[in-house]
C-alpha positions in Angstrom: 39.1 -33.6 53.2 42.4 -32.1 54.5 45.3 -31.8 52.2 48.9 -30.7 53.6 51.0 -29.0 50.9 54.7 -29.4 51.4 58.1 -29.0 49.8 61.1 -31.4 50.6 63.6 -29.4 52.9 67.3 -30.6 54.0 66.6 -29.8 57.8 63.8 -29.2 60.2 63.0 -25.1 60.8 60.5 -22.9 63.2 56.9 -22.9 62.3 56.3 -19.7 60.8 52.3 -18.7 60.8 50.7 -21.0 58.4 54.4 -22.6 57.6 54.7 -25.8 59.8 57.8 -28.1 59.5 56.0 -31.8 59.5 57.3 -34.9 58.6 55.3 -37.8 56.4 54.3 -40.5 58.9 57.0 -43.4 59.7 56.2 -47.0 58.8 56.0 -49.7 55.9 55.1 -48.2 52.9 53.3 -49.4 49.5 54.0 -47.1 46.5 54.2 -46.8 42.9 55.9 -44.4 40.5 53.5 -42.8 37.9 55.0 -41.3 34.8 52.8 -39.1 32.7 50.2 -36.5 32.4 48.7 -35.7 36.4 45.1 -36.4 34.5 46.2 -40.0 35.0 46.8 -40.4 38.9 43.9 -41.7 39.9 45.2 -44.7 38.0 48.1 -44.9 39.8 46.2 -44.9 43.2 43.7 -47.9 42.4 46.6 -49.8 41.5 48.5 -49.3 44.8 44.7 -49.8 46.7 44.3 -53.0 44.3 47.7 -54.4 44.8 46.9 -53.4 49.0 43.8 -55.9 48.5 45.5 -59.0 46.1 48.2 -58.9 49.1 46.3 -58.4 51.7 48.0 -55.6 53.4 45.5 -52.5 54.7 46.2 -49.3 54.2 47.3 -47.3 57.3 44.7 -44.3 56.8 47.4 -41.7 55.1 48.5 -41.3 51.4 50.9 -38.7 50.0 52.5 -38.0 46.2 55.8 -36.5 45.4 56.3 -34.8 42.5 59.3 -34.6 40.5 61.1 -31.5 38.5 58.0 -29.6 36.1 58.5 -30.1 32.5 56.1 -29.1 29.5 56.8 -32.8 28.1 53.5 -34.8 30.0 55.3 -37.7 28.7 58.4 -37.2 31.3 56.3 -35.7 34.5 57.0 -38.5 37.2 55.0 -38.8 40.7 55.5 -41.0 43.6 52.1 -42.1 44.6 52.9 -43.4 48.6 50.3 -45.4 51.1 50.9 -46.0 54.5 50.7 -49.7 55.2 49.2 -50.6 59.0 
């Protein structure tokens, strides 16, 4: 599987070896915030895929998270778990 590992940035810059400026893919979106310990995700992605199926939209192929500011408190960690709709 490839993964891309990225950091939000305020303006495109010049590739720099491994460093590549990308952009997440443009298009209708499905998501689903997810607030909690990380060991809980993969709960957060079957209900995005499940709500994909009950509304009949397919998935576009490409999925990314986002994850908000680190805390110790599990309770208060906060991920965007995003689907590209086709």
């Amino acid at each position: 599987m490839a993964v891309d590992f990225g950091v939000q940035v305020t303006r495109r810059f010049d590739n720099a070896g491994e460093v590549i400026c990308s952009e997440t893919p443009a298009g209708e979106v499905v998501m689903t915030t997810h607030i909690g310990s990380y060991a809980r995700l993969p709960a957060a992605h079957q209900a995005v895929r499940s709500w994909s199926m009950a509304n009949g939209r397919a998935l576009g192929g490409r999925s990314w998270e986002v994850y908000g500011d680190w805390t110790d408190d599990e309770t208060k960690l906060e991920t965007q778990v995003i689907y590209l709709l086709s």
